[in-house]
C-alpha positions in Angstrom: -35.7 -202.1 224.6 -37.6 -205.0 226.3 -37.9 -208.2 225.0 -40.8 -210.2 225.0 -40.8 -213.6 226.1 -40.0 -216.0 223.3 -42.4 -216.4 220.5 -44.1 -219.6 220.2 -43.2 -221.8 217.0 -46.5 -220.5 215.7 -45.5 -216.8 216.1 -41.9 -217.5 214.9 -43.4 -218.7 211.7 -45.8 -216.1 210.9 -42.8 -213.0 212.3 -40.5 -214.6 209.3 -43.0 -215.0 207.1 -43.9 -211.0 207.1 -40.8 -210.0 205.5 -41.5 -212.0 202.3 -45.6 -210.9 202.2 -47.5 -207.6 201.7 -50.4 -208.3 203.3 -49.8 -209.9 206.9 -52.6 -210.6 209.2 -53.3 -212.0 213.0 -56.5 -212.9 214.1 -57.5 -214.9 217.1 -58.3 -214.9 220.6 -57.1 -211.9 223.4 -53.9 -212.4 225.1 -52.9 -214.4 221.9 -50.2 -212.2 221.5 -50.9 -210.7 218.8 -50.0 -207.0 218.9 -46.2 -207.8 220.3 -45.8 -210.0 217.5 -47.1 -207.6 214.9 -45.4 -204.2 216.7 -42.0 -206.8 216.3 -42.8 -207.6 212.8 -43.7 -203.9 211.6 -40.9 -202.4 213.6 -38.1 -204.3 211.9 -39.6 -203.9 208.6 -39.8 -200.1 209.2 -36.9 -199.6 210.4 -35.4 -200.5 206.7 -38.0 -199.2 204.7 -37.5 -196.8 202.2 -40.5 -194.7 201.9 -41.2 -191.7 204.4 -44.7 -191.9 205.5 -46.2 -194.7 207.2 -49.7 -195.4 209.1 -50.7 -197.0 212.1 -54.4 -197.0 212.9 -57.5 -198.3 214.9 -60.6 -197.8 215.4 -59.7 -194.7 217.3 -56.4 -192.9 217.4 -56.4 -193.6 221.1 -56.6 -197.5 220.3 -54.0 -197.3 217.7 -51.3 -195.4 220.6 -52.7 -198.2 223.2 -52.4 -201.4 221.0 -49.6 -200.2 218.5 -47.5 -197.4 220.7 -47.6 -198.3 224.1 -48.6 -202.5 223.5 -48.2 -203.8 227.3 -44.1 -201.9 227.4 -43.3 -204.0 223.8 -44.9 -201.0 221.5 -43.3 -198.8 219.2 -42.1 -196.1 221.9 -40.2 -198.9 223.4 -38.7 -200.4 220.3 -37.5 -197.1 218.9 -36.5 -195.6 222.8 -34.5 -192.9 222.1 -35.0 -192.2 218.6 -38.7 -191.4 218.5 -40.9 -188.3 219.8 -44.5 -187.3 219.0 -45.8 -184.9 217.0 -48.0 -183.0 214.4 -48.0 -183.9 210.6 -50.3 -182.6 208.2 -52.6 -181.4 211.6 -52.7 -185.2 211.9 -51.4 -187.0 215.4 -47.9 -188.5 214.5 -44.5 -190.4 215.2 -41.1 -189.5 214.3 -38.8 -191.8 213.9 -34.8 -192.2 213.1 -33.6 -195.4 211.8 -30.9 -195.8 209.2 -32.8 -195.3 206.0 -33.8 -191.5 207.6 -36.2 -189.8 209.3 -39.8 -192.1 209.1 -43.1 -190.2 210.0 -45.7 -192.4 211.3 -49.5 -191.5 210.6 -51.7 -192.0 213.8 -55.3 -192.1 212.9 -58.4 -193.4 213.9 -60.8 -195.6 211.1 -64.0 -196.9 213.3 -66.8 -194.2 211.7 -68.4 -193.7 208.5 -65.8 -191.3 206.2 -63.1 -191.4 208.5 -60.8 -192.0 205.2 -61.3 -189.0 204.6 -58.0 -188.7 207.5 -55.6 -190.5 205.3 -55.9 -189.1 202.2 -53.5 -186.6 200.4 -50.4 -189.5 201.3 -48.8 -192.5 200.0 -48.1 -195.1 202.9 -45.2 -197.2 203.0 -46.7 -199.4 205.5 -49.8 -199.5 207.7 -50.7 -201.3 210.6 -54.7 -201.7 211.7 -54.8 -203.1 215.1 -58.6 -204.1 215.9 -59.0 -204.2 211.8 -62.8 -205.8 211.3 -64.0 -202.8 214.1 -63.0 -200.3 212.0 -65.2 -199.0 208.9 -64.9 -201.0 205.5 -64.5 -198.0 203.8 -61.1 -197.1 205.6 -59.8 -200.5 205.2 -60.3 -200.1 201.3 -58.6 -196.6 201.5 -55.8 -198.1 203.4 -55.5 -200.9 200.7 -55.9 -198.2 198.0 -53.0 -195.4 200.1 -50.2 -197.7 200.0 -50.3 -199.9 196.3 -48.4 -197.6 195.1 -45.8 -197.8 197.6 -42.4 -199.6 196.8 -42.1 -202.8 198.7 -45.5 -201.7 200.4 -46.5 -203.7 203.6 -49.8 -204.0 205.5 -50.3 -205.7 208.5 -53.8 -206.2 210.5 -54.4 -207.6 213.9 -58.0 -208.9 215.1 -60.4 -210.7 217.6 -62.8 -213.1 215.9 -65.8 -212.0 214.8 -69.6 -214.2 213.5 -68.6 -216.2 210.1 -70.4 -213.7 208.3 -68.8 -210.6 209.1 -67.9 -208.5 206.5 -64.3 -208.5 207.2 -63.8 -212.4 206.2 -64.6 -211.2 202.6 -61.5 -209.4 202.2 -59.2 -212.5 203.6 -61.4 -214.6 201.7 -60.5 -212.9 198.4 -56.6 -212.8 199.6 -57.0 -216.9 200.5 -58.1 -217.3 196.3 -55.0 -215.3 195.4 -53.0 -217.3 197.4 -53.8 -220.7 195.7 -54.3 -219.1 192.3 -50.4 -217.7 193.1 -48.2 -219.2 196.1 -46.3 -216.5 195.7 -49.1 -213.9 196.1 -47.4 -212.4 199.3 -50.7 -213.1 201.8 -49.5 -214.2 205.6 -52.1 -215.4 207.4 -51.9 -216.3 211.4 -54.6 -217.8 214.1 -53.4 -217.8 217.3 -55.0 -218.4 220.8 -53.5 -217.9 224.7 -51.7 -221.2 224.4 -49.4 -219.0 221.6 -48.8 -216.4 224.9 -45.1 -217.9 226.5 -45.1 -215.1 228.6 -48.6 -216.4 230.3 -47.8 -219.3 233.5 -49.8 -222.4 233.8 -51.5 -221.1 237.2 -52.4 -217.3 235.3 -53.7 -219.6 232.6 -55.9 -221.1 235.1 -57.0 -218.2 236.8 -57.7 -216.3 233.4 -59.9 -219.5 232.1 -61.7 -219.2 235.6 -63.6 -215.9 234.0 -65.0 -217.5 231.3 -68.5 -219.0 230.9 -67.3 -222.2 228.7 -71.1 -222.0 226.9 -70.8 -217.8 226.1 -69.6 -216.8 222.6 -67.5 -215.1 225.0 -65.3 -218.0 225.4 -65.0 -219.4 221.9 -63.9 -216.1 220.2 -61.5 -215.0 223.0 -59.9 -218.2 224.2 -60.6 -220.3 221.5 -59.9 -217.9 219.1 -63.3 -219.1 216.6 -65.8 -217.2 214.3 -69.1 -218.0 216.1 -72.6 -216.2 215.8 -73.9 -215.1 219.2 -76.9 -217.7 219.8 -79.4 -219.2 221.9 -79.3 -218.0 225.6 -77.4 -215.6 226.4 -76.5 -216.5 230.3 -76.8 -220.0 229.6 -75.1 -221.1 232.6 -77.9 -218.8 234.5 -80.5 -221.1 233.3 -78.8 -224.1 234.1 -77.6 -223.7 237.9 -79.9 -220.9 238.5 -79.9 -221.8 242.3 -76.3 -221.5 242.8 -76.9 -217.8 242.1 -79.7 -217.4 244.9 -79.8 -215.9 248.0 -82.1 -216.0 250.9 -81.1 -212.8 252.8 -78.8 -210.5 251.5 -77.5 -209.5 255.0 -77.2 -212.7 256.0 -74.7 -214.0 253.2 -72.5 -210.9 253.7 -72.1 -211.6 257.5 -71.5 -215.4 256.6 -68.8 -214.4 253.9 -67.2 -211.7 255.5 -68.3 -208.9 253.2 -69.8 -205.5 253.5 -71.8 -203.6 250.6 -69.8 -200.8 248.9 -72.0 -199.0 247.1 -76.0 -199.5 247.5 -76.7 -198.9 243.4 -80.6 -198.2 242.0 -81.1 -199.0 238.3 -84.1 -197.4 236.5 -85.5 -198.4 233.2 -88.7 -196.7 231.7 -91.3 -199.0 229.5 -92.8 -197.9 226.7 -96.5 -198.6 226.0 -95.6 -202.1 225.3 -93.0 -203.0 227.8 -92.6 -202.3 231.6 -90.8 -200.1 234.4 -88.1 -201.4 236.1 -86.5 -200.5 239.1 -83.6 -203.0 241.0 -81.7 -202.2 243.6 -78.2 -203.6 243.4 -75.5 -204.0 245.8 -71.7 -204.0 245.4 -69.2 -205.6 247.9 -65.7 -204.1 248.9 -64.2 -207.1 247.4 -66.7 -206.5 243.9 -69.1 -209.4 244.0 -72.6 -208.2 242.9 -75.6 -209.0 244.3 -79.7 -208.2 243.5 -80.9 -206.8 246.5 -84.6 -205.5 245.7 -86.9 -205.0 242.5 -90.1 -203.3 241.5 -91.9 -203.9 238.1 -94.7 -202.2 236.7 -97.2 -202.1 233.4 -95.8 -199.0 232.2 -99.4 -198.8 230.3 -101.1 -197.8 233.9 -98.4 -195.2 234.8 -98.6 -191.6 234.9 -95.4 -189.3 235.9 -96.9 -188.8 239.3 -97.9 -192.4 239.7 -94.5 -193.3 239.0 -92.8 -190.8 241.5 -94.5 -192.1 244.0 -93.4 -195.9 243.2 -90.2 -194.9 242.9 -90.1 -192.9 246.3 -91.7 -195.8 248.1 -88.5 -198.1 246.5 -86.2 -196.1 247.6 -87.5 -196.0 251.2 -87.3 -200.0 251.4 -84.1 -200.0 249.9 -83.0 -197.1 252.0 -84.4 -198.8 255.4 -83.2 -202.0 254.6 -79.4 -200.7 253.2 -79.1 -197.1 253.4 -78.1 -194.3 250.9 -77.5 -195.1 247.4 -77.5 -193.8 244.0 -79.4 -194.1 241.3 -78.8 -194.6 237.3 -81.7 -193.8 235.3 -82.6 -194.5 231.1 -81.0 -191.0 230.4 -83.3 -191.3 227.1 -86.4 -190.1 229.0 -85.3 -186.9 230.5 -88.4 -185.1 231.9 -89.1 -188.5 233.9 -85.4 -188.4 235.3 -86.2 -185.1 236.1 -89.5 -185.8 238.2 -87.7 -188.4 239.8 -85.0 -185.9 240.8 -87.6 -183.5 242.2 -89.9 -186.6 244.3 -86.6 -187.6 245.7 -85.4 -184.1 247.0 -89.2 -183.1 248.1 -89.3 -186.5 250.4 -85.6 -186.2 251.6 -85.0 -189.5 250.3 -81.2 -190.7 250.6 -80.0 -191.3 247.0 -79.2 -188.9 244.1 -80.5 -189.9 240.5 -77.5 -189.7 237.7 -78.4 -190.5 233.9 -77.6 -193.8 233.5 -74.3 -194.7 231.2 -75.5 -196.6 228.5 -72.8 -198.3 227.5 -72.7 -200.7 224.5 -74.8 -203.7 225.1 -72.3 -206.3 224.4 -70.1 -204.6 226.9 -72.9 -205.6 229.9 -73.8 -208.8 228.3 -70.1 -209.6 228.9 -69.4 -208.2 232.2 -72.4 -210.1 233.5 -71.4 -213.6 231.9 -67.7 -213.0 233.5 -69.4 -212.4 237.0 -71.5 -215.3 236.7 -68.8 -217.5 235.5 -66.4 -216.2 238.7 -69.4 -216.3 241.1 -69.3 -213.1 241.6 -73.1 -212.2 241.1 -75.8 -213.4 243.4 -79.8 -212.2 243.2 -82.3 -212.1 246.3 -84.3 -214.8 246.1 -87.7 -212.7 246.5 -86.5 -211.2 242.7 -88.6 -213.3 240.2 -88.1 -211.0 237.0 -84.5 -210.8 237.6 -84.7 -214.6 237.8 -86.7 -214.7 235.1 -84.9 -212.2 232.4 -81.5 -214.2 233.5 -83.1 -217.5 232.3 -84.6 -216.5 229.1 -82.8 -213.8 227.6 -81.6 -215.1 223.9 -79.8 -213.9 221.0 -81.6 -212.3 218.1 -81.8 -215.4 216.0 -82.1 -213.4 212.5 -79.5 -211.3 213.2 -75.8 -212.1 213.0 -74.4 -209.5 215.1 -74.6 -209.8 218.4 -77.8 -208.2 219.2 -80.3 -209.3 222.4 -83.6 -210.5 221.1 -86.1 -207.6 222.3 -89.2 -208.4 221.5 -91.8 -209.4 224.4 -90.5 -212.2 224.5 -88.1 -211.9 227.1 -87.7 -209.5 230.2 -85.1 -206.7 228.5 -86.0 -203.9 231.1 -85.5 -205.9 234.1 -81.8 -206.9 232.1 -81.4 -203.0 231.6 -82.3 -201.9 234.5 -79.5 -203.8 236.1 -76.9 -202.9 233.6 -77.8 -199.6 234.5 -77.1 -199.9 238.1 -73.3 -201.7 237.8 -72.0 -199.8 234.7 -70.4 -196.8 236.5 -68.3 -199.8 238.0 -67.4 -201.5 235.1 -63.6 -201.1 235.1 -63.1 -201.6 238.5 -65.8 -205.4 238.1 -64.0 -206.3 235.0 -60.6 -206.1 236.6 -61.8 -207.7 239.9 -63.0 -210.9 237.6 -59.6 -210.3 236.3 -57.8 -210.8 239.4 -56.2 -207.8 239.0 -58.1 -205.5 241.6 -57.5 -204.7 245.3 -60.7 -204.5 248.0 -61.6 -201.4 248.6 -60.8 -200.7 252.5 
């Protein structure tokens, strides 16, 4: 089995205090190491346990076998090498295990949608481990709660990354706190921990990891601070404040001056409603993943007609093409018949890019890509691109909404933002990884 480096004194605390508590939980920022500590914690208990059936769970099963299972080589598979092997119990994903109180069967199941309790019931769990707890539905949490108080010596252990103050989730640990001081001896363990906790993490990695965070983002106070904070005010607030460290004067230019070469030429296409605006930006990507905002057209979607638009579009593409050559192009897959016309003006005029449905992939997930690129440098815009400029500087957060949610009401440019999203999100992995540090140029 490997061994993880040591635990910091705050992990060694909160490992020892599992064995003597029910209900064990470890919230705080990524890379805190807080699935190791649990997978240590749950293992040893298991291993001893007297009842049969056990759960592990996440928001989706494939979450629960990546944070519980597999855990970065320190998961389950590793701590039971040799006396484990996957299976089917009940139709239901599984682990078998042998340990010296007999043959344990471990529950894999997924708990992020509405009814997915339904997956559990029919058993009594010994233990259960929620890895990603406050994503999952509060209906499965309860059933989990409800599945193993029955159980002798039942255990339940949740890992999680901050969420706003007034999540839902924080009800439940609230109610646990009150038992706690009502009864010291209530059997609630609760942990924060934060990178600093990590031993396994350098100095110098410590650096280069801090180097990806915007120290203003919400980004950065829930994942290396490892706080409950609403999403507020600007969104790319370091945008606003150094916006001209992000411009360019000619796209061609900086590449020759930096050594880089473009990639991928991508086109991002957002369609307005009556209210709002067409966007189109052209965006391209280096072989060493910096990002940069090559071209843009906006329109008043109000004095478009399909073959109106066509012809805008066909008349970007040229420019882009001229300028950059071939490309491809992600379009609002919501608005099919308009992808569709696009598809045929680009194939009548032999234009050099091929229109894809666009992704669409959760907002938050773009919002955060975007803030890690600006934070690393990694995203420059044309000059010439005033709304790109502009929806940068002034996108906010909804302010009467906790959840994370981008204020779209006018006020702001939201297609020009999504229209850009658009464009980068088939790279996502292979951005996020080069902010990372983790990925090689592509020859």
């Amino acid at each position: 089995m490997n061994i993880p480096a040591p635990f910091s004194e705050n992990q060694n605390a909160f490992f020892w205090r599992c064995f003597d508590s029910w209900f064990n939980v470890a919230e705080g920022g990524k890379r805190g190491g807080k699935n190791v500590l649990i997978t240590m914690a749950y293992c040893s208990i298991l291993e001893k346990h007297p009842s049969k059936i056990h759960l592990i769970a996440g928001v989706s099963t494939s979450t629960a076998r990546l944070n519980i299972l597999d855990c970065d080589g320190y998961g389950m598979l590793n701590f039971f090498e040799g006396r484990c092997r996957t299976g089917q119990y009940q139709n239901r994903d599984c682990l078998y295990v042998q340990t010296p109180m007999g043959e344990k069967i471990v529950l894999v199941s997924g708990g992020g949608k509405d009814r997915d309790e339904r997956l559990i019931k029919g058993n009594t769990y010994g233990t259960a481990y929620i890895t990603e707890a406050n994503e999952c539905h509060p209906n499965f949490i309860q059933e989990v709660f409800d599945r193993t108080i029955s159980s002798p010596n039942r255990k339940v252990f949740h890992d999680l990354n901050p969420k706003y103050q007034q999540h839902w989730y924080y009800d439940i640990l609230k109610f646990h706190e009150q038992q706690l001081l009502l009864n010291p001896s209530y059997g609630y363990n609760y942990g924060h921990f934060t990178i600093a906790d990590n031993m396994s993490i350098s100095d110098e990695q410590l650096r280069e990891i801090l180097k990806t965070y915007d120290k203003s983002t919400v980004w950065y106070a829930r994942d290396i601070k490892g706080e409950r904070k609403a999403a507020e005010g600007l969104v790319y607030q370091s945008f606003a404040n150094h916006t001209e460290e992000f411009l360019i004067d000619d796209p061609a230019g900086w590449c020759s001056a930096h050594g880089k070469r473009f990639y991928r030429i991508m086109l991002g296409v957002d369609f307005g409603g009556t209210k709002s605006h067409t966007a189109f930006k052209a965006v391209g990507i280096t072989c060493d993943w910096f990002v940069v905002v090559l071209d843009e057209e906006h329109m008043d979607s109000a004095e478009l007609d399909p073959d109106k638009l066509n012809r805008r579009f066909c008349e970007f593409v040229r420019r882009v093409q001229a300028a950059f050559g071939r490309s491809q192009t992600r379009a609002d897959n919501e608005e099919s018949v308009l992808i569709r016309g696009l598809q045929s003006a680009v194939r009548r005029e032999g234009l050099q890019t091929t229109v894809l449905n666009a992704l669409k992939m959760q907002i938050n997930d773009r919002i955060k890509l975007t803030t890690m690129l600006m934070a690393q440098r990694r995203l420059f815009i044309h000059r010439k691109c005033g709304h790109m400029i502009d929806a940068f500087q002034t996108a906010i957060y909804d302010p009467d909404k906790f959840e994370d949610v981008r204020l779209d009401d006018g006020t702001s440019d939201i297609d020009s933002l999504d229209a850009f999203e658009y464009a980068i999100e088939p790279y996502y992995n292979q951005l996020i990884r080069a902010v990372e540090g983790v990925h090689q140029t592509v020859k």
